[in-house]
C-alpha positions as CSV (number, residue, x, y, z in Angstrom):
1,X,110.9,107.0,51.8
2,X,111.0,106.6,47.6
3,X,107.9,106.6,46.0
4,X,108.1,103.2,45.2
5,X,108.6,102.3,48.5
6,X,105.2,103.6,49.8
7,X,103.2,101.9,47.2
8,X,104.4,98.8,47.9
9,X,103.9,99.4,52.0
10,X,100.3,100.7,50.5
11,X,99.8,97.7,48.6
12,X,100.8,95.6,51.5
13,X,98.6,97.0,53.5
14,X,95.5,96.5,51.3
15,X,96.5,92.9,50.5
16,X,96.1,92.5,54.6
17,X,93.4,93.8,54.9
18,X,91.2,91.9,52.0
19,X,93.3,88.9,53.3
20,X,91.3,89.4,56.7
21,X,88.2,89.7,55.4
22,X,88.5,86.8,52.8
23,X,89.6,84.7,56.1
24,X,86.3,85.5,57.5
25,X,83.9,82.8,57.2
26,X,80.5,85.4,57.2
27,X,82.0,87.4,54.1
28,X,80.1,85.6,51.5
29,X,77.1,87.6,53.6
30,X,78.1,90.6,53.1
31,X,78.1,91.7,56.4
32,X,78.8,95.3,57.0
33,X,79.5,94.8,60.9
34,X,83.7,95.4,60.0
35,X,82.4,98.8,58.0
36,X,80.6,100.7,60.7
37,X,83.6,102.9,62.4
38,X,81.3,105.5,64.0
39,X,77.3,105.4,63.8
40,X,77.1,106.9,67.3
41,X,78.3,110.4,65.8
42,X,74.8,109.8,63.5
43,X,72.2,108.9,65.7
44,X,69.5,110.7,67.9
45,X,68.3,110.0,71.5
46,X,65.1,110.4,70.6
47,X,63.9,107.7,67.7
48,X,60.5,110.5,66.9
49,X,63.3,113.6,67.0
50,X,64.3,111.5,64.2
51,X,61.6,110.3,62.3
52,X,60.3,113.9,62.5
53,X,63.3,115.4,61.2
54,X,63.5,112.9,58.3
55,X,59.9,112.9,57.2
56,X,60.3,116.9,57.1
57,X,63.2,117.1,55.5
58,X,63.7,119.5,52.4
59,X,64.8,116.6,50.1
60,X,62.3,114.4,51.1
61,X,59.5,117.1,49.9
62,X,61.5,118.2,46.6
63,X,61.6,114.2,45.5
64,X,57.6,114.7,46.3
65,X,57.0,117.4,44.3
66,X,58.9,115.9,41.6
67,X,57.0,112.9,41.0
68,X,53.9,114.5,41.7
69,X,54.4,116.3,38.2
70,X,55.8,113.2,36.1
71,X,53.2,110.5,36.0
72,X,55.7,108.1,34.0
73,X,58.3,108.7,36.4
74,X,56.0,108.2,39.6
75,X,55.0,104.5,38.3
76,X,58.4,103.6,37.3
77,X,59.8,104.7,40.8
78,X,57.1,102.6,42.0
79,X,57.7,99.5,40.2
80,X,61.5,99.2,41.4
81,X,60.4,99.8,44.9
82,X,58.1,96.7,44.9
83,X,60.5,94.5,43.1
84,X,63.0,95.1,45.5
85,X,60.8,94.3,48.2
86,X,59.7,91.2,46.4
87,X,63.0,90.0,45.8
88,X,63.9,90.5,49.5
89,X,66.6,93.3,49.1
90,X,64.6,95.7,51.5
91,X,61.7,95.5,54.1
92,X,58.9,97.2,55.0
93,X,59.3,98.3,58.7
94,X,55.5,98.3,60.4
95,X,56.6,100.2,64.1
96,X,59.8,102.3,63.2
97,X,59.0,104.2,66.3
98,X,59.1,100.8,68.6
99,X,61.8,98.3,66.5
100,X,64.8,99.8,67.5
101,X,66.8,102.9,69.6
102,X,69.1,103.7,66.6
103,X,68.5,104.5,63.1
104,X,69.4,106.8,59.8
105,X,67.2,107.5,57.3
106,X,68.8,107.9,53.4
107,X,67.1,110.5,51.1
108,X,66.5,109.3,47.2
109,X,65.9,110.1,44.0
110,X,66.2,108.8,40.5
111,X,68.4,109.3,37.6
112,X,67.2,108.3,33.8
113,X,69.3,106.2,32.1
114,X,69.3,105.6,28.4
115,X,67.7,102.0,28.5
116,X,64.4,100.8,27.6
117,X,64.2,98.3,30.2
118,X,65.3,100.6,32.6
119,X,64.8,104.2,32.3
120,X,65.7,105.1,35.4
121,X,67.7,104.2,38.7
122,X,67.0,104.5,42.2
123,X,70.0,106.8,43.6
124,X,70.3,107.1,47.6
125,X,72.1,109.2,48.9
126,X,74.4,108.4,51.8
127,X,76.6,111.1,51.6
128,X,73.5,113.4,52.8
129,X,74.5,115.7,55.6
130,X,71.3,116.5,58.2
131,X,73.3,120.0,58.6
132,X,76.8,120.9,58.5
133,X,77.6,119.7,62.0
134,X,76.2,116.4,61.5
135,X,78.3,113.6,59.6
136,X,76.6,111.6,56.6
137,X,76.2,107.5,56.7
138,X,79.5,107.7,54.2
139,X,81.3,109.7,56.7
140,X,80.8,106.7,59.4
141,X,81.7,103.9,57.4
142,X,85.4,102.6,56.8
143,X,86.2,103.5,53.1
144,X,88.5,100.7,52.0
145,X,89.3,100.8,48.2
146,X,88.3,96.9,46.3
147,X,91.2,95.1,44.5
148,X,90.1,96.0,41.3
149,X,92.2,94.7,38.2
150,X,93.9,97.2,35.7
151,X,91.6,98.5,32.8
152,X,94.2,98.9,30.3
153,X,95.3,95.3,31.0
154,X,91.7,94.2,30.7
155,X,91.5,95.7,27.5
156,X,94.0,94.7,26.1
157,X,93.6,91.4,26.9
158,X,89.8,91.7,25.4
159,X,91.0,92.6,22.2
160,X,94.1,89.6,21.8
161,X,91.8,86.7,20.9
162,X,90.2,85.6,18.1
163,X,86.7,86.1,20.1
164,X,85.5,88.5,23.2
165,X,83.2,88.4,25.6
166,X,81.7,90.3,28.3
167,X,78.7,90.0,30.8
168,X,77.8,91.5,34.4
169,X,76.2,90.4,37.5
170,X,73.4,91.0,37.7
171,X,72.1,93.5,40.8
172,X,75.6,92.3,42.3
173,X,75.1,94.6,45.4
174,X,72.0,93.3,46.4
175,X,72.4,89.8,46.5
176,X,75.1,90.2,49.1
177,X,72.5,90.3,52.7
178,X,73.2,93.2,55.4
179,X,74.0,92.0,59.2
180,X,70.7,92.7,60.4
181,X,71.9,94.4,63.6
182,X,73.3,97.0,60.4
183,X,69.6,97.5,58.9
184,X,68.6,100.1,60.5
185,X,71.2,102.8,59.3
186,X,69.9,102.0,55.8
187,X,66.2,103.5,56.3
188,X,64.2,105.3,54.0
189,X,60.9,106.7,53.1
190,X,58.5,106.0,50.2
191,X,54.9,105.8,49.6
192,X,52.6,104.1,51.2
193,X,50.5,104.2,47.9
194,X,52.8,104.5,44.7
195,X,50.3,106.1,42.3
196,X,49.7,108.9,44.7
197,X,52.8,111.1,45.5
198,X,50.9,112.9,48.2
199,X,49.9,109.7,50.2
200,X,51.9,108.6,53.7
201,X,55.0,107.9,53.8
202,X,56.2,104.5,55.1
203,X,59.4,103.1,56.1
204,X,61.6,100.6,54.5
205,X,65.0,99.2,55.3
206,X,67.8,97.6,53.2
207,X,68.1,93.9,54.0
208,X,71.0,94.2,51.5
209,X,74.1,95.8,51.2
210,X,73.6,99.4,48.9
211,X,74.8,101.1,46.2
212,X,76.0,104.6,47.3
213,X,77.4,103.4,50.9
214,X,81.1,104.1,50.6
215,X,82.0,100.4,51.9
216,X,79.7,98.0,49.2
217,X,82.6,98.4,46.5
218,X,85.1,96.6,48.8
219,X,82.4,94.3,50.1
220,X,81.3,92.8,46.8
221,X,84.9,93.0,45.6
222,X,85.8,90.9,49.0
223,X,82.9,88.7,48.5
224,X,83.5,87.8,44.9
225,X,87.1,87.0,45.4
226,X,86.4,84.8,48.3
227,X,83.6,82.6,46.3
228,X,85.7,82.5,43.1
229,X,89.2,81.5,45.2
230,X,87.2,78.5,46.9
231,X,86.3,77.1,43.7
232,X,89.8,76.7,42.1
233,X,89.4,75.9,38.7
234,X,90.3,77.1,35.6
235,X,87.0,78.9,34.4
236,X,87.3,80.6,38.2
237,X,90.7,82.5,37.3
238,X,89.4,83.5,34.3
239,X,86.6,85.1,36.4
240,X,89.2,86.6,38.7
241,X,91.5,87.7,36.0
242,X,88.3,89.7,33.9
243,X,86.3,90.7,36.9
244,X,86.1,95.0,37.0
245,X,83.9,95.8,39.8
246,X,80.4,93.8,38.6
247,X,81.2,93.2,34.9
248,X,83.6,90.0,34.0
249,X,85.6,90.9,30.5
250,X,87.0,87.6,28.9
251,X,88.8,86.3,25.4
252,X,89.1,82.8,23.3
253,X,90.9,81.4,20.4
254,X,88.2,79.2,19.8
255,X,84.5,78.8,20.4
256,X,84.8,75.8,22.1
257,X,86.6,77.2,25.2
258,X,84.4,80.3,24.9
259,X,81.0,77.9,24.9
260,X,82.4,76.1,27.8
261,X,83.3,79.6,29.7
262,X,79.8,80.4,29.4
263,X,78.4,77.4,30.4
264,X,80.7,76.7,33.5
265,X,80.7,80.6,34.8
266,X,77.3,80.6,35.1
267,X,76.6,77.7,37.3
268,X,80.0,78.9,38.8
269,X,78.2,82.1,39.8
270,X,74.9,80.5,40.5
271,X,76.7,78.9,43.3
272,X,77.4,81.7,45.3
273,X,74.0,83.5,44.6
274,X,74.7,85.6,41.5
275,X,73.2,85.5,38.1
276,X,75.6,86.9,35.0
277,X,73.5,88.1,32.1
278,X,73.6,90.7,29.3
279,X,76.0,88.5,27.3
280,X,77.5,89.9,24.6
281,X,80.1,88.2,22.1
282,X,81.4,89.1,18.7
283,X,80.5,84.8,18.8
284,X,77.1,84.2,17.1
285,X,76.7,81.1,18.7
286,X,77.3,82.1,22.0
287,X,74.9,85.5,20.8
288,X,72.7,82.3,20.0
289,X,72.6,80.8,23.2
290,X,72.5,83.4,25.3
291,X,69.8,84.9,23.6
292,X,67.9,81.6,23.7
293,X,68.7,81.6,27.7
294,X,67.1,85.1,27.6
295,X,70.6,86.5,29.3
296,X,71.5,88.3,26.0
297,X,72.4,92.1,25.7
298,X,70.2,92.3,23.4
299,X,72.1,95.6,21.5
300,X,74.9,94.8,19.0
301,X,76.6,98.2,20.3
302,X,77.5,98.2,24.1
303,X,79.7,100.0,26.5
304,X,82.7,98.0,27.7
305,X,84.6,100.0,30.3
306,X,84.5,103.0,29.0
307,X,84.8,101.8,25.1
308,X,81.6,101.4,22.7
309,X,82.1,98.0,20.9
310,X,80.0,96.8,18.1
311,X,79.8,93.2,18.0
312,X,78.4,92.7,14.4
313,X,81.4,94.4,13.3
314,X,83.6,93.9,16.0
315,X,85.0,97.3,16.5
316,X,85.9,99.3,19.3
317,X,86.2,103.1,19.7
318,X,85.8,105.5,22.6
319,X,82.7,106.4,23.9
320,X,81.5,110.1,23.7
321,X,78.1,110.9,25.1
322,X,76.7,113.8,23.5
323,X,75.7,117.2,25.1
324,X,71.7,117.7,25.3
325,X,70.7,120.7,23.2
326,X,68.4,121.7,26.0
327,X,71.4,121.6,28.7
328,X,73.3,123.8,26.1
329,X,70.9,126.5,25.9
330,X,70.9,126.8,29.7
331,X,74.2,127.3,29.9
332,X,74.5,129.9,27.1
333,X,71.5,131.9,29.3
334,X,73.6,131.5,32.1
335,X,76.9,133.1,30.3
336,X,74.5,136.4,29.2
């Protein structure tokens, strides 16, 4: 069989299979009931063989240690955890012992990012083995790949109007709920006080689908298209044509259409539960409004897909990120 001929059977096959789930009427909740393949190979008979084993576990004390000596980092760490929890994406689980037979627990740590409203990011880990013989969450979840559109046809169609635009949804993954009967297989552990890295741990559970299993991509991907498709209207295909995962890239010949994009994507997307911000334009009016709507980026040099694009300017060039000097130095003492 020709190449070509097995990436169009591919194709085909991936267009049935999102053409299932968009047929679905519990899609638009995210539920990750169709993902799980294979949880049994994960699980322990004994729920306190479990808990033991994850409350002892080597990464759990290293991410202990490691906030015990940063202060900044502790507090920070901290302050995602309870916003989660406030905004309903996880849930604090009282009897872990007595809720349920099966369960997983995900390790976690955090990664800095170069923001000032958010200097780091919560990362869990779901491709964390318990030992060699055991599989990870990732390695019992169907990994289907999302429908994602083209990025050199998204940039190119970014760049052949008179004015740009781009924003992303924000905390996309979490505003799409997890089957409940699924919660369980997203534990995890953190403080029962956060200013005290060497208090109890307690246990939490995602009420929302996560960033890291290997199924959310396809999920929100799924999701999206199904909410955008029911809407059937102009500014909606322009969703669908600009969407890349969680950010939506989009052009104009005039700021009327873009004003009206903005206006009508927004309530659009605040239909099915999802809030675009960081709106950015090389438009001051629609800088204007969006700043006065306090969904703004905020930063007149931003990363679009891979591309740095100043909007006062509006110029584009690739985005390089520079080597630390610190991380240089260790390597050259590793080279001696």
């Amino acid at each position: 069989m020709s190449e070509v001929l097995v990436e169009e059977e591919y194709q085909r096959y991936k267009d049935c299979i999102l053409q299932n789930v968009l047929d679905s009427d519990s899609v638009i909740q995210g539920s990750c009931a169709t993902a799980i393949k294979n949880c049994d190979a994960l699980l322990y008979p004994n729920i306190y063989t479990l808990l033991k084993l994850a409350y002892t576990s080597p990464v759990t004390s290293a991410e202990r240690r490691r906030l015990s000596n940063d202060s900044f980092l502790l507090r920070k760490y901290g302050e995602i955890i309870n916003d989660q929890e406030k905004r309903g994406f996880i849930e604090r689980i009282d009897n872990p012992t007595t809720s349920t037979e099966h369960a997983h627990y995900i390790p976690h740590h955090s990664v800095k990012k170069d923001s000032a409203t958010t200097p780091i990011r919560i990362v869990y880990d779901c491709s964390c083995r318990r030992s060699q013989d055991t599989p990870s969450l990732n390695d019992c979840l169907r990994k289907e790949s999302p429908i994602l559109n083209d990025i050199s046809t998204l940039l190119m169609r970014f760049r052949e109007n008179r004015y740009a635009v781009v924003t992303d949804i924000e905390k996309a993954f979490l505003q799409i709920t997890l089957d409940e009967k699924d919660r369980d297989m997203t534990r995890f552990f953190w403080l029962k006080d956060s200013t005290d890295p060497t208090s109890e741990l307690i246990t939490y559970r995602f009420k929302a689908i996560l960033f890291g299993a290997t199924c959310s991509p396809f999920i929100l991907n799924a999701t999206l298209l199904k909410h955008l498709r029911e809407q059937s209207s102009h500014t909606s295909e322009t969703l669908i044509d600009g969407l890349y995962v969680d950010n939506i890239i989009a052009g104009f010949d005039n700021t009327t259409e873009l004003l009206k994009f903005y206006e009508e994507s927004r309530a659009l997307m605040t239909k099915g539960g999802f809030n675009l911000r960081s709106w950015a334009s090389n438009c001051t009016a629609l800088n204007d409004l969006a700043t006065s709507q306090n969904v703004n980026d905020g930063d007149n040099c931003i990363k679009v897909l891979g591309l740095r694009w100043n909007t006062k300017d509006d110029r584009t060039q690739r985005y390089q990120r520079r080597a630390k000097t610190d991380a240089v130095e260790k390597i050259r003492k590793c080279l001696k």
